[in-house]
Backbone as CSV, one residue per row, in Angstrom:
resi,resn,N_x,N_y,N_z,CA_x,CA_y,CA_z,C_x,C_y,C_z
1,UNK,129.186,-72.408,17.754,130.428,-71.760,18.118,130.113,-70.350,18.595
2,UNK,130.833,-70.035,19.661,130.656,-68.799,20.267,131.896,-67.588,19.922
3,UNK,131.237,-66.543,19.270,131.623,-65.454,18.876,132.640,-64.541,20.029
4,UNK,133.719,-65.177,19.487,134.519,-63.729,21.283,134.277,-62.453,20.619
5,UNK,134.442,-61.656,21.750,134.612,-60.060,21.123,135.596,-59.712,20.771
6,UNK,136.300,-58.249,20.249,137.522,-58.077,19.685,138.424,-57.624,21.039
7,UNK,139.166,-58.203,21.395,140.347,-57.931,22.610,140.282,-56.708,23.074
8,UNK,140.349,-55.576,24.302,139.979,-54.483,24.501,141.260,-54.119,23.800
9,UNK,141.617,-52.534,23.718,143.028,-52.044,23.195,144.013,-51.981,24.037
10,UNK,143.838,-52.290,25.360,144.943,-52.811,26.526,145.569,-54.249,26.363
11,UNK,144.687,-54.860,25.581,144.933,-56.052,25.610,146.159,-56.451,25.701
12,UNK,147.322,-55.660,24.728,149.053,-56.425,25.014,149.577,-55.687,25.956
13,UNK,149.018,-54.954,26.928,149.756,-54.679,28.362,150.358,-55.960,29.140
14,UNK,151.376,-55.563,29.424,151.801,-56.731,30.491,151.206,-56.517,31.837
15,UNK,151.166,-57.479,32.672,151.342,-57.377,33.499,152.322,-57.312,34.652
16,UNK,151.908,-56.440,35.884,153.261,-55.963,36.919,153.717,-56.855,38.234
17,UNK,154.202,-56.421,38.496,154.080,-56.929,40.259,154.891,-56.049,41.047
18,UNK,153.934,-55.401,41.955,154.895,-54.238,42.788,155.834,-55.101,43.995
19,UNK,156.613,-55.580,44.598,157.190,-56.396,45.359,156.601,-55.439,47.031
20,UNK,156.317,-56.531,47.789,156.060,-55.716,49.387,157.226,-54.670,49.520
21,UNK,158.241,-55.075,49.988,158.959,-53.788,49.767,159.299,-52.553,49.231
22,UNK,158.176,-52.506,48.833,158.250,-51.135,47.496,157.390,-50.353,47.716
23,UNK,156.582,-50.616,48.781,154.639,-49.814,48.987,155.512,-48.535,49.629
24,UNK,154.784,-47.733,49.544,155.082,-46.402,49.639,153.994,-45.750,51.054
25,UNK,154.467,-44.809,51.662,153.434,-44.483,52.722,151.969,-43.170,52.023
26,UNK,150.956,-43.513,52.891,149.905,-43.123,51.792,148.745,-42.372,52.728
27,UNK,147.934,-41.530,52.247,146.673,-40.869,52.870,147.015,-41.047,54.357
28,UNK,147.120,-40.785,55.688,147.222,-40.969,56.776,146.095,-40.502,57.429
29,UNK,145.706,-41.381,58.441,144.261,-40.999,59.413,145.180,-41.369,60.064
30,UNK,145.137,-40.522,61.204,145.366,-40.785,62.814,145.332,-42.364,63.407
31,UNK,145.849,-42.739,64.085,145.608,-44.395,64.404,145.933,-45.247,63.647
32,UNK,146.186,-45.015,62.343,146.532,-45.928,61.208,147.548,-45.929,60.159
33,UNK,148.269,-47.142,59.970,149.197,-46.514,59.193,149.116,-47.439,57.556
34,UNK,148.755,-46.460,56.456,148.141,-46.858,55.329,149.611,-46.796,54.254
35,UNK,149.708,-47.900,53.532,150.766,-47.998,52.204,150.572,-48.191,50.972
36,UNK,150.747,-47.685,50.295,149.887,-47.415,48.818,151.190,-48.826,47.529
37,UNK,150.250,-49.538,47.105,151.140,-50.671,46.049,150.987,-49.875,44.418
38,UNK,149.608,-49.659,43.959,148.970,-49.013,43.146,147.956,-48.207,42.832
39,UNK,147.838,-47.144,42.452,146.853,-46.196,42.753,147.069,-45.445,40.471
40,UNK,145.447,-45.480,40.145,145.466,-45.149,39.057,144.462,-44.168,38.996
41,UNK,143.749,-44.029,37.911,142.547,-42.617,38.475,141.023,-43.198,38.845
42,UNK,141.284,-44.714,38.790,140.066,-45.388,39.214,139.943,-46.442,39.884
43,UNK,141.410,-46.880,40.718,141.434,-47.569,41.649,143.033,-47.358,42.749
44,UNK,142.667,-47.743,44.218,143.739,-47.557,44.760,143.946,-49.075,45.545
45,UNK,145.237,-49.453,45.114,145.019,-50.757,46.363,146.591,-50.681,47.508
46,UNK,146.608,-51.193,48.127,147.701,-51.183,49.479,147.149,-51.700,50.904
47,UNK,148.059,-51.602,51.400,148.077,-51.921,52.913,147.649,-51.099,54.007
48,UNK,147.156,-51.754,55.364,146.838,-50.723,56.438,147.101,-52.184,57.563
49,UNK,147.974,-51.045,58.646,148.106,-51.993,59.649,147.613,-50.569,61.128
50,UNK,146.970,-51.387,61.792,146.477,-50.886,62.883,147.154,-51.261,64.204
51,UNK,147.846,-50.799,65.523,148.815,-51.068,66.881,146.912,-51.493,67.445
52,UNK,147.613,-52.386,68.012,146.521,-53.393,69.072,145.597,-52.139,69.969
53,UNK,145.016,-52.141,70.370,144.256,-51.219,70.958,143.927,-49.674,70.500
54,UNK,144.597,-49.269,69.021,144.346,-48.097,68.580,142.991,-48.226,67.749
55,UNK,142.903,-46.531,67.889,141.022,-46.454,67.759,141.834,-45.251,66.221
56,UNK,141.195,-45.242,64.935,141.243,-43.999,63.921,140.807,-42.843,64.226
57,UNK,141.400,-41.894,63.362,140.305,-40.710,63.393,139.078,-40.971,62.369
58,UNK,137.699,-40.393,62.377,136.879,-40.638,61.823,137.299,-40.110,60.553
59,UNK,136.622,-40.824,59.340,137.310,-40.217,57.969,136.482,-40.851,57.146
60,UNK,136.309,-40.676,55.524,135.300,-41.689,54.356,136.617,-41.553,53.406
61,UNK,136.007,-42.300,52.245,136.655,-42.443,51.655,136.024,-41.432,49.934
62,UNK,135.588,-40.806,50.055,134.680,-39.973,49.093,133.986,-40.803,48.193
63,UNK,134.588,-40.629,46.805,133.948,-41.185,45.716,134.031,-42.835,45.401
64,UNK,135.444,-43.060,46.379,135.971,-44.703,46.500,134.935,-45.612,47.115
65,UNK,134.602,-46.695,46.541,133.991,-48.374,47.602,135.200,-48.765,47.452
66,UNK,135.151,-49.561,48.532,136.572,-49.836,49.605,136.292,-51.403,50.114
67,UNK,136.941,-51.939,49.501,136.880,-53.521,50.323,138.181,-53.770,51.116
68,UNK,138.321,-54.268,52.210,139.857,-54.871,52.981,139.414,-56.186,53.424
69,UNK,140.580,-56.812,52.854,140.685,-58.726,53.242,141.716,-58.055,54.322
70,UNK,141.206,-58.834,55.950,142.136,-59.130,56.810,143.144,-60.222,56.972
71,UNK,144.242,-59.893,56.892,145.409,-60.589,56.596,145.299,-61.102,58.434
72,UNK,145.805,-60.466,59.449,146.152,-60.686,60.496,145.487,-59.720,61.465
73,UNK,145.416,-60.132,62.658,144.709,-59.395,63.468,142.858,-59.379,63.498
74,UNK,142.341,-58.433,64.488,141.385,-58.192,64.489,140.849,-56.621,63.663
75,UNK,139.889,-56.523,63.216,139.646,-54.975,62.707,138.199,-54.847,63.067
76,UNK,137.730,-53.380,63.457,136.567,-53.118,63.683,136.117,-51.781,63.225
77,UNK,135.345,-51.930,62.303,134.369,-50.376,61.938,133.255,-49.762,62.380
78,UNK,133.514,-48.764,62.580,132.391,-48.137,63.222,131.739,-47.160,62.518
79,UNK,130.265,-47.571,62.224,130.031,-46.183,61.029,128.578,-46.153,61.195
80,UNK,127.938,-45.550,60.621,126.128,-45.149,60.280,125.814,-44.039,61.369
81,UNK,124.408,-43.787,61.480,124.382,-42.700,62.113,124.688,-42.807,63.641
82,UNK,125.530,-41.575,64.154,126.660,-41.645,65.209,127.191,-42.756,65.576
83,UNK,127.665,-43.273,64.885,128.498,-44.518,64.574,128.207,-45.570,65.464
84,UNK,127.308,-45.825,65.641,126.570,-46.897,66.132,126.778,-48.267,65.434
85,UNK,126.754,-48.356,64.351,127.004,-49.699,63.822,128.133,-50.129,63.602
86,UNK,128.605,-51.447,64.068,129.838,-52.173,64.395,129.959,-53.251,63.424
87,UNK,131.162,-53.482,62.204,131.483,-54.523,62.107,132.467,-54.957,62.378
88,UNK,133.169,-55.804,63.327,134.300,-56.566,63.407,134.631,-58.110,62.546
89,UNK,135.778,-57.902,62.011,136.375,-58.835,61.647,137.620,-59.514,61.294
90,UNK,138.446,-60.880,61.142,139.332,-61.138,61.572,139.521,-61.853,59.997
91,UNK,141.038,-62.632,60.433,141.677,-63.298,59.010,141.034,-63.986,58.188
92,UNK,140.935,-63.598,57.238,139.885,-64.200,56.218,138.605,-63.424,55.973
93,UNK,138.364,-62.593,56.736,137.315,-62.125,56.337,137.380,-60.868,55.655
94,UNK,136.185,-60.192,54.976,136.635,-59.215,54.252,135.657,-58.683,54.606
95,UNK,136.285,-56.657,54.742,135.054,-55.327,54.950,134.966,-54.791,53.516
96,UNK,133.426,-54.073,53.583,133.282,-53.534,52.728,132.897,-51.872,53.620
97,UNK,133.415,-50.936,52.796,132.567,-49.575,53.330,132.487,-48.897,51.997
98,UNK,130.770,-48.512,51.656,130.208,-47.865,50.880,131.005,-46.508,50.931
99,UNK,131.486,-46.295,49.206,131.902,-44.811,49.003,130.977,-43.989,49.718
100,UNK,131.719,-42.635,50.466,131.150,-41.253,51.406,130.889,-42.262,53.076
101,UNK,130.813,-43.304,53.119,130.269,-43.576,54.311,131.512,-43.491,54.895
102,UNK,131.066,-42.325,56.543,132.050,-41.847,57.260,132.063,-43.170,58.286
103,UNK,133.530,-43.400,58.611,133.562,-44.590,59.639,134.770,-44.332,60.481
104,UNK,135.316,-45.027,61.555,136.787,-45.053,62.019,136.551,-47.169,62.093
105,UNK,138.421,-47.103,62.111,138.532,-48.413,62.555,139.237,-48.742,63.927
106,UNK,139.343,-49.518,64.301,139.815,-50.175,65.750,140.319,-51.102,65.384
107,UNK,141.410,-51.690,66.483,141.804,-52.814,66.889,141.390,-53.196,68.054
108,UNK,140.661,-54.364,68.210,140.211,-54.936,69.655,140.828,-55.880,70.317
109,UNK,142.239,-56.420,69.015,143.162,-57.497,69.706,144.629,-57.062,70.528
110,UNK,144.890,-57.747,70.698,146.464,-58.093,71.486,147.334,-57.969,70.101
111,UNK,147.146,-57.952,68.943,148.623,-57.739,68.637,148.039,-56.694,67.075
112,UNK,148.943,-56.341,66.178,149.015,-55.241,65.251,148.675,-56.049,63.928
113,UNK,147.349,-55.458,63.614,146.100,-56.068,62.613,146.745,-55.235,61.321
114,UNK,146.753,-56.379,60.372,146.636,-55.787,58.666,146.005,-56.638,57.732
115,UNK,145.428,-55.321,57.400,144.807,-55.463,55.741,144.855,-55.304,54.647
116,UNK,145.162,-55.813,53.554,144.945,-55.845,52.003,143.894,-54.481,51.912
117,UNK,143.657,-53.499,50.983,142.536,-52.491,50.809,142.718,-52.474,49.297
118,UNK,141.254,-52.342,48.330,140.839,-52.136,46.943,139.864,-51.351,46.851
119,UNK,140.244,-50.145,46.473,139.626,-48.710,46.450,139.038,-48.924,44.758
120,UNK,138.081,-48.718,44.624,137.492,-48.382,43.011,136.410,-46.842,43.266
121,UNK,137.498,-46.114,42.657,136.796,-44.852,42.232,137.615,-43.741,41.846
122,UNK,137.157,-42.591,41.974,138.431,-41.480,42.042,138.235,-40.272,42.292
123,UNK,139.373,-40.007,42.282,139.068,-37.978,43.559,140.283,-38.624,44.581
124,UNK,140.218,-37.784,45.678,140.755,-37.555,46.869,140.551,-39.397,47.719
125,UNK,141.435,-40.060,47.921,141.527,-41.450,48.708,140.515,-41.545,49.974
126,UNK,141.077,-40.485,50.500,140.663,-40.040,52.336,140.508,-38.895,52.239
127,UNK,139.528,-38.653,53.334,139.354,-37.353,53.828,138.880,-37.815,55.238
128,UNK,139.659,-36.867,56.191,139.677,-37.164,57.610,138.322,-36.118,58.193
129,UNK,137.420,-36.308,58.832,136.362,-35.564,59.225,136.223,-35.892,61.399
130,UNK,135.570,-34.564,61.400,135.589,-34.291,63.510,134.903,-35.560,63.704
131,UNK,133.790,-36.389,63.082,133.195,-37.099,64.075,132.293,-38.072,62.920
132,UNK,130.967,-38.852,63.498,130.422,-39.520,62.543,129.141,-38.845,61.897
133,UNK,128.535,-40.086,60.863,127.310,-39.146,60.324,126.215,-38.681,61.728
134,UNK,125.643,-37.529,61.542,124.539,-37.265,62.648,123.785,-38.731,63.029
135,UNK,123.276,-38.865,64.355,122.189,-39.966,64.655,120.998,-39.322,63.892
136,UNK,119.975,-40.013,63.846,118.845,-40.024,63.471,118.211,-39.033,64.567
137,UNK,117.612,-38.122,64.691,116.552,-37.070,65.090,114.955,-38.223,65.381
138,UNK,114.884,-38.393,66.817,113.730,-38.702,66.959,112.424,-37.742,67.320
């Protein structure tokens, strides 16, 4: 027989459910428009929908790792040194961007892309910055 441990002290918390209609508007980068469901001192989660052909301002997310499941649309990140590296991806798939890594996103489709976002960390959500990390110095 296997020994459980003793229940954490959260244990009789209920659980919530914020209803879509209730997200609130949140951190704003240029190009994007971000909605906050829940945000605690060690995680943030909500929405981001991007207009078809809009490009972000460059920005990280500081102390946060950041995953987004694409609901609809296309999404594309652009990040590493002078933002050379591209990931695009579509419904079903999910981004990850390493806490501090500076990136912008895009839309490369025809119609207005959203994503699910799960922030784990804490400090400041966003911080909007002029441009990407330096290229590499050859």
């Amino acid at each position: 027989m296997t020994q459980q441990p003793d229940p954490p002290t959260t244990a009789a918390q209920p659980c919530t459910v914020v209803p879509g209609d209730a997200l609130s508007p949140a951190d704003p980068t240029p190009g994007m428009t971000r909605q906050v469901a829940l945000q605690t001192e060690t995680m943030w989660s909500g929405t981001v929908d991007t207009e078809a052909g809009a490009v972000s301002g460059w920005h990280h997310h500081g102390d946060h790792d950041t995953t987004l499941y694409v609901v609809s649309g296309r999404m594309r990140l652009e990040s590493g040194p002078g933002g050379a590296v591209v990931a695009e991806a579509g419904p079903g798939d999910f981004l990850r961007v390493p806490a501090g890594a500076v990136h912008r996103e895009s839309n490369p489709g025809d119609g207005t892309s959203r994503a699910v976002i799960v922030r784990c960390g804490s400090g400041t959500p966003t911080v909007n910055v002029d441009g990407p990390a330096p290229a590499d110095a050859d």
